[in-house]
N, C-alpha and C positions, 0 to 999 in steps of 0.2 A: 602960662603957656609952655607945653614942652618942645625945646629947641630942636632941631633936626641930629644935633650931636646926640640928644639923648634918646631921640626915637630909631636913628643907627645902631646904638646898643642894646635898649632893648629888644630891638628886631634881631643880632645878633648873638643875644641871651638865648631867645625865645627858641630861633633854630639851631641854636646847639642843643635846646633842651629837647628837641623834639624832632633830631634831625633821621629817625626811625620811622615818622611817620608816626597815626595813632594807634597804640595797642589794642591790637586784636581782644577781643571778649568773645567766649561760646556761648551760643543762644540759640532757638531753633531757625534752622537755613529757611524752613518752610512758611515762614511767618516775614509779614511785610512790616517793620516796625516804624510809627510815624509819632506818637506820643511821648515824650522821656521828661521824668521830673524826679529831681535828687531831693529830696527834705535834707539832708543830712551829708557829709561827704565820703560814706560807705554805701548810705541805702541810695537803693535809685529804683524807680518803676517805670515801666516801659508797654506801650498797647501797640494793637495793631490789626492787622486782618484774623481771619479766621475767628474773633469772637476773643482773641487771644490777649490776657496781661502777662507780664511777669514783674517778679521783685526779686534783688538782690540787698542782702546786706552783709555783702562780703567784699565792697566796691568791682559786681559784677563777675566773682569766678564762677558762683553756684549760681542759680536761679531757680525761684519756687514761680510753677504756671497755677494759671485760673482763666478759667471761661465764664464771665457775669450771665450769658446765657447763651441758650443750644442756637438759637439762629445765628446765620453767618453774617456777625454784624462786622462794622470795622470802627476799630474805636483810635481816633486819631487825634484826643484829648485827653491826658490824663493829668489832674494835680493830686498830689502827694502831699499830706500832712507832715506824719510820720514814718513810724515804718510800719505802724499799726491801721492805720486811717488815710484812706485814697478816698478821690472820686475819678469818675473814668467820664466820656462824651463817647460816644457814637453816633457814625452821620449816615445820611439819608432820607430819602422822603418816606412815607406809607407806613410812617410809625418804627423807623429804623433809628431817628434822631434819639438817644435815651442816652440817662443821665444818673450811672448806679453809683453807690457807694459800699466801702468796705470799714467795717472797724476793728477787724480779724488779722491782719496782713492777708486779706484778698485769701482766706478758707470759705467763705461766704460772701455773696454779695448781695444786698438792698435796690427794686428801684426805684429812684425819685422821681424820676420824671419819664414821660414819653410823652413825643410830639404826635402828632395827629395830623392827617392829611396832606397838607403840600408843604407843610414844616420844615425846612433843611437848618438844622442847627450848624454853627463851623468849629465854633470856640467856646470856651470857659473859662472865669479863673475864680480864684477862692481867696479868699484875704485869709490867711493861716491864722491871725490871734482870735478873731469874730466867726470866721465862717460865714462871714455875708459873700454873696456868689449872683455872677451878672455871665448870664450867657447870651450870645448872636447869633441871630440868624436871619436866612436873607428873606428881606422884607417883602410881604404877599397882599396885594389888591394895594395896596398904596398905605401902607400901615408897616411902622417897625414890627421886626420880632424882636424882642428882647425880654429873657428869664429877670427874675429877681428872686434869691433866698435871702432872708434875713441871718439863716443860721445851715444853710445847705441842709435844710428838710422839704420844708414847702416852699417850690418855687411856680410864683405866676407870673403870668402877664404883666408888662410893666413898658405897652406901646407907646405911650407919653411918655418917656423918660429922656427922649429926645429933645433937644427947642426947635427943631426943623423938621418938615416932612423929608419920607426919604427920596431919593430920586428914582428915575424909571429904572426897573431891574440892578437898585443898588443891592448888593446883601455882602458876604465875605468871602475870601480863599481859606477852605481844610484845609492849608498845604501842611501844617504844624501845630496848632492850636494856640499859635501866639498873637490871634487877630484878636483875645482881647488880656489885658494885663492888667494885674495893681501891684503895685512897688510905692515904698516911699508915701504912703496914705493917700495917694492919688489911683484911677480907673482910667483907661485909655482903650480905646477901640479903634480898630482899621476898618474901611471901606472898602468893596471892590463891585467891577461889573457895570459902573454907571458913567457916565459922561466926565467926572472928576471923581478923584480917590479922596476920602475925607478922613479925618483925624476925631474921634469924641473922644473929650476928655471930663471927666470929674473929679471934684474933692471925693475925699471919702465922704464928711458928711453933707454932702451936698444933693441936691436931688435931682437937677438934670444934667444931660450930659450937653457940654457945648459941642456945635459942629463946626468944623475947620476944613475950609478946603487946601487940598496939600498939590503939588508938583508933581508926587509921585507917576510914573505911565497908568492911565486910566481906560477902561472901555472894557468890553467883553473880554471877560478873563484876563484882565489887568486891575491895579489895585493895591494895596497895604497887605501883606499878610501878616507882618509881625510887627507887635507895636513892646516899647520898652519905656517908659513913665520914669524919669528922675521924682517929677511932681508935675500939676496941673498944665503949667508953666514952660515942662521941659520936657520932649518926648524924642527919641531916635524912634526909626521906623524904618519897615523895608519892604522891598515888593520888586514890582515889574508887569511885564504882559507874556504871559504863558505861549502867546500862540505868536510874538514877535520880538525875541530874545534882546534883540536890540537897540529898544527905547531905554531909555534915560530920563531921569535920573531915577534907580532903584535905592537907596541908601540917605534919609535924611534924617537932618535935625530941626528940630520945632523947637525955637526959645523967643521967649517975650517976644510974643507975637510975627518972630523973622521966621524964615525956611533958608538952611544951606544945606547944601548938596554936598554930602562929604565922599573920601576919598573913593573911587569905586573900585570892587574886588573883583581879583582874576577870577570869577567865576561866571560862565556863558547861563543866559538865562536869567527869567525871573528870581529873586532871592526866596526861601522858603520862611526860614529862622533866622533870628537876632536874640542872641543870648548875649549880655554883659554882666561880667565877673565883677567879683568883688574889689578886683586890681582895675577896676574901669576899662578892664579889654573888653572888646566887641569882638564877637563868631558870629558868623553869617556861613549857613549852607544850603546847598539847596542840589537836584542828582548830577551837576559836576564834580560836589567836592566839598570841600570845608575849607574855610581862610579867616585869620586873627591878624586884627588892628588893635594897636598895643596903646592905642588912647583915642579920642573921637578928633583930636585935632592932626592927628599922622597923618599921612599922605602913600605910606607902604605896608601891603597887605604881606604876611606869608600864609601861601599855601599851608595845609595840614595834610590834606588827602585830597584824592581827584575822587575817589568811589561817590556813589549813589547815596547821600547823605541825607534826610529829609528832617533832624532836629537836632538839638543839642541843649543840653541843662547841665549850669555848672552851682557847686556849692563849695567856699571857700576856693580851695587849691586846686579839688578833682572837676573833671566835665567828662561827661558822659553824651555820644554820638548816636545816632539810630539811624537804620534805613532800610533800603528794600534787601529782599534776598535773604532777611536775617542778620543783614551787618548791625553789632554792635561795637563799640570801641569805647576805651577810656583814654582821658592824656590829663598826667600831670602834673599843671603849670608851675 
């Protein structure tokens, strides 16, 4: 357990390392970025409105764009392979929800999937060594949605993959596309929208997902949006209620079967993103701002930025920021 001497210091490391605030990155003003995932700690890809991606790998001076397609979709999912190989999400109903890929650095795109009818996809994630890939969406007539690729080619239906039906008007928050994760050969999914906020978790080889119900603030437009998988066993998780900033508890841990409610960050509002570092720091942002807890048993948040922040993906040292407006940022640790 780290003592309060040592979370002092590194709280006082962290803000001398960072007492600028996070560097500014150029990107287009015009674009709303809500996607960001680094394979790498140069490359980073970044999506967002207008139909719009971008990649750096220059740790974000240059950036090369791409449009997967002429409709104005918004794509507020992207994992990153390499610097060669993306997949991107795009949400909405009426056939908006689609699911491309790139094996080019994003000169061309592929698409895998597109939802149909009342569809809303939120999230995705991709296990980087298999390619096996589990997407969410909010469940319609009393039936999960939930994707399954074996190899991010063909993905189907896979509404049993549940052991519980869903509840009334359960499905997820787009706020970041961190409502579903694998880390550590575990699968973890968030909840939102329904009477209680629920946790699914799997083995990797395991086949269905268990449902947990969590503390998190629950009900319409409340819920998990980001979930972060040590293993089956171990999950932080973050959320809130969009439409009433001030319920509690947004920020939890899930071990051997307990819930605690860890430290809560100075930031007003539902949480959007939970990213944890390789250093076992925790980032949480959401259009307050950005704030790092320097272990899950701290108690002291610092601030990073107050701006309009909607994600964050860090790989070893660097993290990379996104948000509306066109804000992107690096900082690093």
């Amino acid at each position: 357990m780290i003592t309060s001497m040592m979370t002092s210091t590194m709280i006082a490391l962290l803000a001398n390392s960072t007492a600028s605030g996070l560097q500014p990155l150029p990107s287009r003003p015009d674009v709303n970025w809500i996607g960001v995932s680094s394979p790498s700690p140069e490359v980073v890809w970044i999506s967002g409105s207008k139909a719009t991606i971008a990649r750096s790998i220059d740790s974000g001076k240059t950036w090369s764009y791409s449009q997967p397609s002429n409709t104005a979709l918004e794509f507020r999912d992207i994992e990153a392979l390499d610097t060669q190989h993306a997949f991107a999400l795009s949400i909405g109903k009426n056939g908006n929800s689609r699911i491309y890929y790139t094996n080019n650095g994003g000169s061309s795109w592929q698409l895998r999937y597109r939802a149909g009818g009342e569809q809303f996809l939120n999230c995705f994630a991709v296990a980087p060594k298999t390619n096996e890939a589990w997407g969410y969406g909010d469940s319609i007539d009393g039936q999960w949605d939930l994707l399954r690729a074996t190899d991010g080619r063909n993905w189907l239906s896979s509404s049993n993959a549940i052991d519980s039906p869903p509840q009334s008007a359960e499905g997820g928050l787009a706020a970041s596309g961190g409502c579903v994760r694998y880390t550590e050969g575990a699968w973890a999914m968030g909840t939102a929208n329904a009477s209680t906020a629920r946790l699914l978790v799997k083995r990797s080889f395991g086949i269905r997902f268990k449902a947990i119900d969590t503390p998190i603030a629950a009900g319409p437009s409340a819920g998990i949006a980001s979930v972060w998988p040590f293993s089956h066993e171990h999950v932080v998780m973050v959320g809130g209620d969009l439409n009433h900033p001030e319920r509690r508890p947004r920020i939890v841990e899930y071990k051997d079967d307990n819930f605690t409610a860890l430290a809560e960050p100075p930031l007003e509002g539902a949480l959007y993103s939970l990213t944890i570092t390789d250093q076992q720091q925790l980032i949480v942002t959401n259009p307050s701002g950005a704030a790092l807890l320097p272990s899950i048993s701290a108690s002291e948040w610092l601030t990073l930025s107050e701006a309009n922040i909607w994600n964050a993906s860090c790989n070893a040292d660097e993290c990379y920021f996104v948000g509306k407006d066109g804000f992107t940022a690096r900082l690093a640790l």
